[in-house]
Each structure stands twice: as C-alpha cells, then as structure tokens.
N, C-alpha and C positions, 0 to 999 in steps of 0.2 A: 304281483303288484296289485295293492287295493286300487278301486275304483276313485277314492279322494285321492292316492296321489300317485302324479303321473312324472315323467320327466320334463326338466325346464324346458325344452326345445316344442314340447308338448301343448304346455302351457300356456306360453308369449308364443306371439308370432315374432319371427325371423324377422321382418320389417320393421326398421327403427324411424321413427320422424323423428329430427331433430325439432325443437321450439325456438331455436336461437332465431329465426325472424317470424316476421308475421307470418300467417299463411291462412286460406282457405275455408273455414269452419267444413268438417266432416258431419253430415249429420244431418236432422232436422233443423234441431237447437244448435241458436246461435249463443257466440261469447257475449253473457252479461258484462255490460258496465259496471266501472266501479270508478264511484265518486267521493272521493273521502271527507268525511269532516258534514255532511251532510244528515241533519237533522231525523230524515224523515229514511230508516231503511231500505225501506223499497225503493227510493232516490237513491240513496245509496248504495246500494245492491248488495250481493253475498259473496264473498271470498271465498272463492273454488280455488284451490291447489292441488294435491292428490285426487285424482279421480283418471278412472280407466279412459274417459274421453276427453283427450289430450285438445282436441279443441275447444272445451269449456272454460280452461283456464285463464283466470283470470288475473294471476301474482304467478312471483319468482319464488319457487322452491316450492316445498313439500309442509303435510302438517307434522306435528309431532316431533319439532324441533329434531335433535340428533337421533330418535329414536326411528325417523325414518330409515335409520341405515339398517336395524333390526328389524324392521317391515320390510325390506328388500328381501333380505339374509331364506325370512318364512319363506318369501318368495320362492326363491332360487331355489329352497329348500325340499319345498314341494309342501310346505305347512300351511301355508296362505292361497287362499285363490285370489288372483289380480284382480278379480270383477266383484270381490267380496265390498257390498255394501252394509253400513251400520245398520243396525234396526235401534231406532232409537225409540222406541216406544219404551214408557214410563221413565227416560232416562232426564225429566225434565228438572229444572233447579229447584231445591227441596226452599228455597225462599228466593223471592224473585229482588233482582240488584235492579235500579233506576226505571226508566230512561232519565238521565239528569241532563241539568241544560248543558254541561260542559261535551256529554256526545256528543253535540251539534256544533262546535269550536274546531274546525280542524286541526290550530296548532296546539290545542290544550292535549289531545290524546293520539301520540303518531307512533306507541308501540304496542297497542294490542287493540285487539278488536272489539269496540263496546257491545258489538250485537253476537259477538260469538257465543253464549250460552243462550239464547234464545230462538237458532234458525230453523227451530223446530216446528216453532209457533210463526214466527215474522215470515217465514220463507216457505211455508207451506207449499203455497202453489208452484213455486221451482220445485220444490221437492219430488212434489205428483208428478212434474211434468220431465221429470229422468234427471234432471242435475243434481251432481254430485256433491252435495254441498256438509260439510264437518263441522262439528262444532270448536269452540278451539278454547270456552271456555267451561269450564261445569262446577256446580253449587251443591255440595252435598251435607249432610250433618251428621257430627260425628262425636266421638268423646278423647278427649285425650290424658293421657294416666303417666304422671310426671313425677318422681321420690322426691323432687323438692318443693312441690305442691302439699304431699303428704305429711311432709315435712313441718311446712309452712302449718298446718293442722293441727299437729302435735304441737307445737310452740303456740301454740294459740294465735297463731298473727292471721290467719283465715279460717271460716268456721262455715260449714255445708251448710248449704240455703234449700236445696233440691230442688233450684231452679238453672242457677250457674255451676254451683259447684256439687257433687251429690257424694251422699253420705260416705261412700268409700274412696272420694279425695280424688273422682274422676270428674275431670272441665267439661262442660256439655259448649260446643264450639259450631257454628257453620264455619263449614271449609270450603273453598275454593280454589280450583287450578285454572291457571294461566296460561297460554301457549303464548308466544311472542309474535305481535304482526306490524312489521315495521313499514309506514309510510314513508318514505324514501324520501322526499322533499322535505318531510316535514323534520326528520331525524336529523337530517343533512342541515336546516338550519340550525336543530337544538347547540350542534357539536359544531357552529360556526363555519362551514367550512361547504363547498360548491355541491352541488348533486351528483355531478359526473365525478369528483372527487372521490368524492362515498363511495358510489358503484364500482371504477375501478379498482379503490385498497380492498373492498368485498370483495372481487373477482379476482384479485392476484391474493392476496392474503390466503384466498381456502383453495389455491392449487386451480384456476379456472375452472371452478366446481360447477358454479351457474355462470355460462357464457347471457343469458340474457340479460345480468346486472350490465353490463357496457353494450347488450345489440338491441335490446327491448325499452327505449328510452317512453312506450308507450303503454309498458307497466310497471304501475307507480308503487306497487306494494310486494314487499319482501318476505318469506317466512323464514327464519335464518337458521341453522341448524344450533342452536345452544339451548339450554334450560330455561324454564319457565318461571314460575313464580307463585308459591303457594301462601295464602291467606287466612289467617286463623280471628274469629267475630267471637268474641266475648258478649253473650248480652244481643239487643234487638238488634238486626244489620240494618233495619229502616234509619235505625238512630244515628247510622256514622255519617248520614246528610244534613240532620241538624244542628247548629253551630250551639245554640242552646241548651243540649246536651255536651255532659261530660266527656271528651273521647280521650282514652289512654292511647298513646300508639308506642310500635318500635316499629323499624323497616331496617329486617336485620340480613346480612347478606353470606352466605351457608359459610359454614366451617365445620368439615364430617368430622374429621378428627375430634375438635372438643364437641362440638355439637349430640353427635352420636355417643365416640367412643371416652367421650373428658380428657382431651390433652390438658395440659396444665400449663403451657408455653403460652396461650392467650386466654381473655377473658369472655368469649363467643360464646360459650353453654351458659356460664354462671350468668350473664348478662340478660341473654333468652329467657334464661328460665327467674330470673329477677322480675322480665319484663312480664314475665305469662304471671307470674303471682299480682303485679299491679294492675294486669288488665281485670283479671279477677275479679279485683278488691274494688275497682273503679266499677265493674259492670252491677258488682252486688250494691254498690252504694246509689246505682239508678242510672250510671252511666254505662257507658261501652268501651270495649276495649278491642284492640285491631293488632296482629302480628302480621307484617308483611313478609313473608320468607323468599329469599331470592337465590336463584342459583348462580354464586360468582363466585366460585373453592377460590380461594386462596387469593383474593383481592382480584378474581376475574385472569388471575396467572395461572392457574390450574395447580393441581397436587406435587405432583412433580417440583414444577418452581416452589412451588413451598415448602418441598421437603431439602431441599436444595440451600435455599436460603436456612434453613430452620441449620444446616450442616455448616455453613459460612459463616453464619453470627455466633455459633458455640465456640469454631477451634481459630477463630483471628485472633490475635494477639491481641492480650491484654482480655478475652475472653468475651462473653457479650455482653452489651453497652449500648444505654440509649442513645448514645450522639450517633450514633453508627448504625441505631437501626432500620433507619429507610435504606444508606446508602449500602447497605449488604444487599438490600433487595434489588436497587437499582445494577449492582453491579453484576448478578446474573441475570434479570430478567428485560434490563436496557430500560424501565419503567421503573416508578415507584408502585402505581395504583394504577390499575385497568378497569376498574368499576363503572369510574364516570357516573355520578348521580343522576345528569341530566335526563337520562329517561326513568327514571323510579318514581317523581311523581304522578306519574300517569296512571298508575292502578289506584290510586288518592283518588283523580279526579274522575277515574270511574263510580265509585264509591260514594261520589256527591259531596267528599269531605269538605267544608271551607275552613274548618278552625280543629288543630289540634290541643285541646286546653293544658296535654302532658306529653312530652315527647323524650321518650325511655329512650338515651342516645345522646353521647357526645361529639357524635360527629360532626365537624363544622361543615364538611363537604356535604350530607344528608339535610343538617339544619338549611342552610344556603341555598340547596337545591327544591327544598318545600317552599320556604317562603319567598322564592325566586318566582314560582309558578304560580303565586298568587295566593297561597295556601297561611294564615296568622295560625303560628305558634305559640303557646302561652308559657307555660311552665319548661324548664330541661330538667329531666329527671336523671343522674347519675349511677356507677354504679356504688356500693356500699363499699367500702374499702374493705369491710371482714369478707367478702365473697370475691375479692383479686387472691388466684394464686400467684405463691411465692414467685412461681417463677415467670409470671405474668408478668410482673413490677418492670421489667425494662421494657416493653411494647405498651405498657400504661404511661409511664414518664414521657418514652417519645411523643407520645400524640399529644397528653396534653399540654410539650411542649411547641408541636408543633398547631398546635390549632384547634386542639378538642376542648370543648367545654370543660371547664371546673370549677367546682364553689371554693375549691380551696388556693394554694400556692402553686405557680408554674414552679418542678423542678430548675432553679439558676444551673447547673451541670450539664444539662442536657439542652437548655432554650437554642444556645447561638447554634450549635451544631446540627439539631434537626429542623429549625427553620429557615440554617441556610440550603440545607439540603429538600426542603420544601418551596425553594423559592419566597418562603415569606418575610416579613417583616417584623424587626423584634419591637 
C-alpha cells in the first residue's frame, strides 16, 4: 500500500457528528453569518458548505451540486484526501461580472450566489484565517466550434471578423459556470408557497437526505444536489448591463439527446445552434449576445421520463399527435413541465441585464418569467421553419398551440386539446 492511499477507516475518523441541530463551534473559528441579499460582502458573508470543519458551516448541503456524491465515492475510495483544500491561485475570472445594483436586492437573486466567483479576492482574510470557503461560480474564456456555424460561413449569412468569430469558423466566447445556491425564503416566495412548505417536500422528496432542511430553521441557504447552469457571451460581457446596447439572448434548458447527439423528435439543437449564429451576428454588428444553458434533461423530468414518454406518444393510437402531446407526458410523469421558470431569471439579474432587445425563444413561460422580474423584452425571435425537423412538427404545433410565440397561424387541430390540457385559455 502507497503512502497516498490508505484505508477508509484510516482516513475519517470513526466519530460522526451529526448537523441536524445546532451545536457548539469546534475550534478557534467561529460559524460566519450569512446575511442574504446584502449589498456589501463582507455584511454578507461567505457560504461555506463542504469543508472538513463541520463547524464552519454555514448552509444545507454540499458544493458541486450532485457531483458531490462523486467527491464522496474519491473519498471512500481512497483517491481524495478529506482535508484536500483548493489552491486557487491563478484560478481568478478571466473577465470580472458586476457588482450590479440587483446583488444587493435580496428577492431579485435567491438561486445563486452573486459573489461566488469572486471569494478569492472579497474573502481573503477568511481565507488566511483557515475557512474553507469554495467558489461556486467561475469565468473562463474559451472557443466554441459548431458545423452550423461553419456552415452558416459557407452560405455567406456569417463572415470571420477575428474578433467574434475567427477565420476557421471558431466563436471566441466568455464562459461561465454556475453552481445553484438556493435562498430558501426567498425561493419559497418565488414558487408562492410557505418556507416550511419548501423545506419539508425538499426533505421527503430526496429520501431525508438533508434532515436540516426541517431541523435547521436557522440556516437560511441551500446547496441542492442538481445541475448548474452554464453561460455562453458573445462579444464584450460589460455590455450585457447596458440596456443601450444590443443584447441577443436565449435561455435554453439541456436536451443531450438533440443537443449533443441531434435527435430529430424536437427542435433543441437546431434552435441552440440558430440561437448561437444570431448572437454572433448581433455581437459582430456592435452588440452582444448571451446563451444561457441550463440543466433541466427532459423538461426537469429527467431522461428516463423522456425516453418513456418519447415510447407513449409513438405507439397510442392513432400514432403521435399534438392534441396528445402534453397529456402523454402528464400521464407517465404526473406533470406536464417541471422546469418552472421562476428561478432562471436570476443569472439575467446577475449579469446586470435590464433590457433584452432580441429574445431567441418561443416560450411563453421563459418570456413571462423575464418580464415578470422586471427584465423589458423587445424583439421575439422564432425558429425558421426550414430548421424544424420532420419529426419535430408535432411538439412545435403543440406549443404553439398551447402558448408559444408565433408570427404565424395557431394550428386550429391541435388549439382546444393542448390548451385544455395546459389549463389555458382559447
């Protein structure tokens, strides 16, 4: 047996604290406060979660969303050391995002953390002083290489600037990743409904995974174990705070299948990659362009349910059909849509955005949800009907019978049946 790894028993000590109530501070260092919504950092303190001293903690759960369960796994494993701290040196944002006035709003942003790419710099002296504090956001720049960008090239509809786009038909893009950090009170209003409410469907929902969501009514912040949400900047990122400038957006929510591998059953690749040729076009003409990528597979029902429905709506009788296509989902998954917009525009209002002039997206629940928060939308940008596959066309009729944007005709065949099945109104 080498020297790095040892057995688990080796490892961790035998001795478990539980967190499920308050207890004691171990240690020197006491648990920082955390005060959300709070202007000034340092008033507002730093969000400690994983960290080897269980008394620092200062939120429910772990970083790294479900990827925590693979930082145990090292653990256990013997690959990871428990006390392994980041070195974060030179890991700082390759372009610095705000401070905007909306950080300092506590119910404008209550699902991630506006100073988490920053705690490098803001949070120094905790840092020096042994607390373990993560980042939960990072800024990096990078190029992105897409065949219907190339494409777009050859057709002459884009042409390399070698500043946005470079000569071999590669995006020059700041990227950003997201980790989710849920202010509990604040979520808890978004979604209408009690705080204790929240906490307990959290707590029974993932199997009383975190017992402090119902015993810790004294910490107000959640890290929850799902995906994050990744960012793609066309063009200057200072610019997506001025209303002035042109901002192209989409805020599109993952679909691997077409996304990755091009399914054909929806329009979520050719959409994306619609969307990424207009931010393009928008940042080459002086403006900016914004992809907001979210991780919610399958309308936030996961693969599985989608693969499932995707087998329900092929062999029902009469074969698949827009009138039918929410209530095929509803009938395995008990749901239509699990997305819920109401938290998505909060990575906007980190961003500084106040005005979107183009918004690539028919979503009526995405539009709603921007200009809910306060956020004017100008333009609704569509997709092109030559870029719906074939076999799209029944999950394009439904929406736009049930609520999605169009410059054109609502299909009459499909209206009454998927907006009774949306609850809406014809």
């Amino acid at each position: 047996m080498t020297d790095d790894v040892a057995p688990a028993s080796a490892r961790t000590s035998r001795h478990i604290r539980l967190t499920s109530h308050p207890h004691v501070t171990h240690g020197a260092l006491p648990r920082l406060p955390l005060t959300w919504g709070a202007p000034d950092p340092l008033v507002r303190g730093p969000v400690i979660g994983t960290t080897t001293q269980r008394g620092h903690r200062n939120v429910i759960g772990t970083h790294a969303g479900s990827y925590g369960i693979y930082r145990a796994l090292a653990v256990a494993a013997g690959q990871l050391k428990r006390e392994h701290r980041a070195d974060l040196t030179d890991t700082a944002p390759t372009h610095d995002v705000g401070p905007h006035p909306q950080w300092g709003e506590p119910a404008c942003i209550v699902s991630l953390d506006p100073w988490g790419a920053s705690i490098a710099r803001v949070y120094s002296d905790y840092l020096a002083a042994g607390y373990d504090i993560r980042p939960t956001i990072a800024v990096t720049q990078a190029h992105i290489d897409l065949p219907e960008i190339k494409q777009a090239v050859v057709f002459g509809r884009l042409k390399a600037d070698g500043r946005v786009l470079l000569d071999n038909g590669s995006a020059v893009v700041t990227k950003v990743a997201l980790e989710p950090v849920w202010w509990l009170p604040g979520v808890a209003q978004r979604f209408g409904c009690s705080e204790s409410d929240l906490r307990r469907a959290l707590f029974e929902e993932t199997g009383g995974m975190y017992p402090e969501l119902v015993t810790r009514s004294d910490l107000e912040v959640f890290l929850p174990p799902i995906g994050g949400q990744t960012l793609y900047i066309f063009g200057n990122a200072r610019d997506l705070s001025n209303p002035e400038v042109t901002l192209t957006a989409r805020v599109h929510d993952e679909c691997n299948g077409s996304d990755v591998f091009g399914s054909d059953i929806c329009t979520c690749r050719p959409y994306l990659t619609h969307a990424i040729e207009e931010c393009v076009r928008g940042a080459q003409a002086g403006g900016v362009g914004l992809v907001s990528y979210s991780r919610k597979e399958g309308r936030a029902l996961g693969e599985v349910t989608k693969f499932l429905v995707y087998n329900a709506r092929k062999r029902q009788v009469g074969g698949d059909s827009a009138d039918k296509y929410f209530l095929r989902t509803e009938c395995v998954a008990g749901v239509q849509d699990m997305r819920f917009q109401e938290l998505m525009p909060d990575v906007l209002h980190w961003l500084g955005v106040r005005k979107i002039h183009r918004l690539v997206s028919m979503s009526n629940d995405k539009y709603d949800a921007i200009v809910g928060s306060g956020i004017e939308v100008g333009e609704r940008v569509r997709i092109p009907e030559a870029l719906i596959p074939a076999d799209a066309r029944v999950e394009m009729e439904a929406k736009m019978a049930a609520g999605y944007f169009t410059d054109g005709a609502v299909p009459d065949d499909a209206a009454l049946a998927a907006t009774k099945g949306r609850g809406l109104k014809t």
